[in-house]
C-alpha positions in Angstrom: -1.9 3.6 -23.1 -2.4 7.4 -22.8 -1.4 10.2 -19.9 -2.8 11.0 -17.1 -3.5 14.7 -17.0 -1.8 16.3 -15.0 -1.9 14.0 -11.8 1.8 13.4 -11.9 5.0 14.9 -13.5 7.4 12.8 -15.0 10.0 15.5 -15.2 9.9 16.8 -12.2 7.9 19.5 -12.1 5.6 20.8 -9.6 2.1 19.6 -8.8 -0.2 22.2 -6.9 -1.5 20.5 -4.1 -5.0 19.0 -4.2 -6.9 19.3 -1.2 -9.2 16.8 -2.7 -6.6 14.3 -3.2 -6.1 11.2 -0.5 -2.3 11.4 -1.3 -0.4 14.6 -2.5 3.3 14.1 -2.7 5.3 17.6 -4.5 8.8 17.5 -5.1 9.9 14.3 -3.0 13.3 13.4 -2.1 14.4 10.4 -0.5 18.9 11.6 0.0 20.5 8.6 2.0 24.5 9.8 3.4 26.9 6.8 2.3 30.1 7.6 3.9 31.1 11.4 1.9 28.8 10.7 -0.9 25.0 11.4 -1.5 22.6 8.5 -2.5 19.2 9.8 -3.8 16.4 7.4 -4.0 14.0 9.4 -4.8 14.5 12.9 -6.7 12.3 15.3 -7.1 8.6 12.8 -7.6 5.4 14.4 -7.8 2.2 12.8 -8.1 -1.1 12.5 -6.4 -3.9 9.6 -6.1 -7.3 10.2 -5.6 -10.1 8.4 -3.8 -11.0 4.8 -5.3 -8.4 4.6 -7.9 -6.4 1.2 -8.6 -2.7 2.4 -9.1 0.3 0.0 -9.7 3.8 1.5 -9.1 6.3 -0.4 -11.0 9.8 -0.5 -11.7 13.1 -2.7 -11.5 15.2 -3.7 -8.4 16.8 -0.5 -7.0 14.7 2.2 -8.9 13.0 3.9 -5.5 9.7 1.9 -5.4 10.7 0.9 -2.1 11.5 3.9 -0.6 8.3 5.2 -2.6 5.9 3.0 -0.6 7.8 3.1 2.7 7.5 7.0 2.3 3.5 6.3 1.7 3.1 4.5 4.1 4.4 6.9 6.7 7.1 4.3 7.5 9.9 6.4 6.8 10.0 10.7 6.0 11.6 12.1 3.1 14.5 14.4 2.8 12.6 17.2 1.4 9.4 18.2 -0.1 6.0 17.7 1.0 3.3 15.2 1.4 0.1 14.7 2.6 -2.0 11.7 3.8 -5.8 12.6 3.6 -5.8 16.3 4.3 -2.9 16.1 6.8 0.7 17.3 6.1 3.2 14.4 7.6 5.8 16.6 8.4 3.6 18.3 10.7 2.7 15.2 12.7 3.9 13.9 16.1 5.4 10.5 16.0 2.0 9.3 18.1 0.2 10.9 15.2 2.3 8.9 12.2 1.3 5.9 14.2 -2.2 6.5 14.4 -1.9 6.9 10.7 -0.1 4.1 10.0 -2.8 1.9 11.9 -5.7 3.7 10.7 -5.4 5.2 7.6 -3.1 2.7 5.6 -3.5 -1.5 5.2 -0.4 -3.0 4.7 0.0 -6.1 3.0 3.5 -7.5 2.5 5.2 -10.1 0.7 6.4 -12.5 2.8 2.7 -12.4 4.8 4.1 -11.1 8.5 2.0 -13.8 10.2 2.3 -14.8 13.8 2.7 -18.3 13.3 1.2 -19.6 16.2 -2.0 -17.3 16.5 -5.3 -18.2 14.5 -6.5 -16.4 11.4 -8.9 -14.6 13.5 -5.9 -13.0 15.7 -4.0 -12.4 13.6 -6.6 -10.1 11.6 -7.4 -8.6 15.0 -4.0 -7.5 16.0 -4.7 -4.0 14.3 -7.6 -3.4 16.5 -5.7 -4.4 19.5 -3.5 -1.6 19.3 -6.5 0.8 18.3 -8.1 -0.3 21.6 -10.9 -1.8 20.6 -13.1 -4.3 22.9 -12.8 -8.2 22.9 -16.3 -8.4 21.1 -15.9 -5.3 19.0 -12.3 -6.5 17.8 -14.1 -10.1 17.0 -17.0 -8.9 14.9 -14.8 -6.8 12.6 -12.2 -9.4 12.5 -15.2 -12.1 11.4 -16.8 -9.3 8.9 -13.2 -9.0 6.9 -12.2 -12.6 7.2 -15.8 -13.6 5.2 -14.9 -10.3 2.5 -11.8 -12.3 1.3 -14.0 -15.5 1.8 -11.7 -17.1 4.5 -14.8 -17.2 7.0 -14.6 -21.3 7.4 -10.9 -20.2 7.9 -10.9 -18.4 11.0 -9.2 -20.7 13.7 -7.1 -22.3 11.2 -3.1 -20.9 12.1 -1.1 -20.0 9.3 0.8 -23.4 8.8 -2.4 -24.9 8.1 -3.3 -22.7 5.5 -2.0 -22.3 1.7 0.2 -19.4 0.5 -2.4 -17.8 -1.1 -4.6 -18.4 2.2 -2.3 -16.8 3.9 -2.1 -13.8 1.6 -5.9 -13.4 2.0 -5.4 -13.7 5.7 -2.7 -10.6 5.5 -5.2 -8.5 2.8 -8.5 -9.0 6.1 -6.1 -7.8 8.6 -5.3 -4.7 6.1 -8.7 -4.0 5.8 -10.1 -4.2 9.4 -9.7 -0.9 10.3 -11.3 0.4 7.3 -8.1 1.9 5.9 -8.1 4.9 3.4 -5.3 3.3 1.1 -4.7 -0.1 1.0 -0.9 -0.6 0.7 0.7 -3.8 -0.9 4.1 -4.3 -1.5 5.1 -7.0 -4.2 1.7 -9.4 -2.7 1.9 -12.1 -5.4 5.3 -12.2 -4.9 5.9 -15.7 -3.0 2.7 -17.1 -4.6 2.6 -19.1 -7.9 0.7 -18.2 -11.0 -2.6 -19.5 -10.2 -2.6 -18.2 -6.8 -1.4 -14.5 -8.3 -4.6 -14.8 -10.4 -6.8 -15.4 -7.6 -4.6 -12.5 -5.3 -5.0 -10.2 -8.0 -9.0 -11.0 -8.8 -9.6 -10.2 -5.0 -8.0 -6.8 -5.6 -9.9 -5.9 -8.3 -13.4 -7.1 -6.1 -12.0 -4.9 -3.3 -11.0 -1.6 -5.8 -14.7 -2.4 -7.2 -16.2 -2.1 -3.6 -14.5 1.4 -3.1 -11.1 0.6 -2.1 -8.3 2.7 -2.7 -5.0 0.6 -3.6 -1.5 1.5 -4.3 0.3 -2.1 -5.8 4.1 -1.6 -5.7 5.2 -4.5 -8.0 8.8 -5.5 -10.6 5.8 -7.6 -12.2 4.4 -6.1 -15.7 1.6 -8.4 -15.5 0.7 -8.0 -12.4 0.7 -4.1 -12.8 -1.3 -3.9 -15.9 -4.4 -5.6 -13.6 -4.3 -2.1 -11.8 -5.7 1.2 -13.7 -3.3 3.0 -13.6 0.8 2.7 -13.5 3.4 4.9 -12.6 6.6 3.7 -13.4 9.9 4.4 -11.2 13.5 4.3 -13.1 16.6 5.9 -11.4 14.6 7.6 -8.6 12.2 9.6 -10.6 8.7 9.0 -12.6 9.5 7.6 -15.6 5.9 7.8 -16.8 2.0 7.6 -14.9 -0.2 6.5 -17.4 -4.0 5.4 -17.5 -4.9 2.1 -18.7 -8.6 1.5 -17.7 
């Protein structure tokens, strides 16, 4: 494995910001208030991702990859330092404008799926363009066109109890793609799927990255994070190391 150059700082240090860049973040920290004392998640973290890059973040239970990807993903803000989404600063942004964000400019995919359980593949990848607004027949097209890119098209008014795990992870990955995100966003995604179903998770990341996708993989799994091409690894709150391995 060899360093990236320049595109994070394990110590600490800061990282101009890169207009260019689809996410800056420059000196992060995440400080939760536990009674009198201070708990930092996240101290001081500075890296950036560009366009089309694959990048795993790794690290074990209670290092800040977490708070990392929430913080990513808009879901939460940081205690200080800066961070930008695509060209836009998010401590400049209205809360209506973090939720725009959220819904158009990041695909989540979680662990545990987050499903409706009584709704059909095909609503449940539409849901996302129900809150942008979008048409009856608009919303059904696009649902259609990213059900068939994660090859579930002869799955689409199947609900998710009829469907396998990893079915039901493809079914999560089309409703994270519908809106055309920038980043694609996936917290620990082969994580309630066995080994053979990982494979085939992981294979249809790497088809997606290949089409132009930008993913961010947050992950505990080595294996799983050496599929990505790069890895940033998270220890006590801080970048361990971001290396390059494709």
């Amino acid at each position: 494995m060899s360093e990236t150059n320049g595109a994070a700082s394990p110590n600490g240090t800061a990282v101009a910001h890169n207009s260019n860049a689809l996410i800056s973040m420059r000196n992060i920290w995440k400080t939760y208030q536990m009674g009198t004392e201070e708990l930092h998640a996240l101290r001081d973290v500075s890296f950036e991702v560009n366009r089309n890059e694959y990048v795993a973040i790794i690290g074990p239970s209670g290092s800040g990859k977490s708070t990392l990807m929430n913080l990513i993903g808009c879901l939460d803000s940081p205690t200080k330092g800066e961070y930008w989404i695509n060209g836009n600063q998010v401590a400049e942004m209205t809360d209506d404008e973090l939720a725009q964000i959220r819904n158009k400019e990041v695909g989540f995919v979680f662990q545990t799926f987050n499903l409706l359980s009584r709704a059909t593949a095909l609503h449940n990848v539409e849901l996302p363009l129900i809150y942008a607004g979008l048409k009856a027949g608009d919303r059904h097209e696009k649902a259609m066109a990213s059900l068939k890119a994660v090859e579930l098209g002869d799955r689409v008014t199947h609900r998710p109890n009829e469907l396998s795990g990893g079915q039901r992870q493809r079914v999560a990955i089309a409703r994270a793609l519908v809106n055309h995100p920038s980043i694609l966003l996936a917290d620990e995604p082969t994580g309630a799927l066995d080994s053979k179903t990982s494979i085939e998770i992981m294979h249809l990341f790497e088809k997606l990255h290949a089409e132009g996708n930008t993913i961010i993989l947050v992950t505990h799994e080595p294996e799983i994070a050496e599929r990505a091409h790069r890895v940033i690894t998270i220890r006590d709150g801080r970048i361990e190391s971001d290396e390059r391995i494709k």
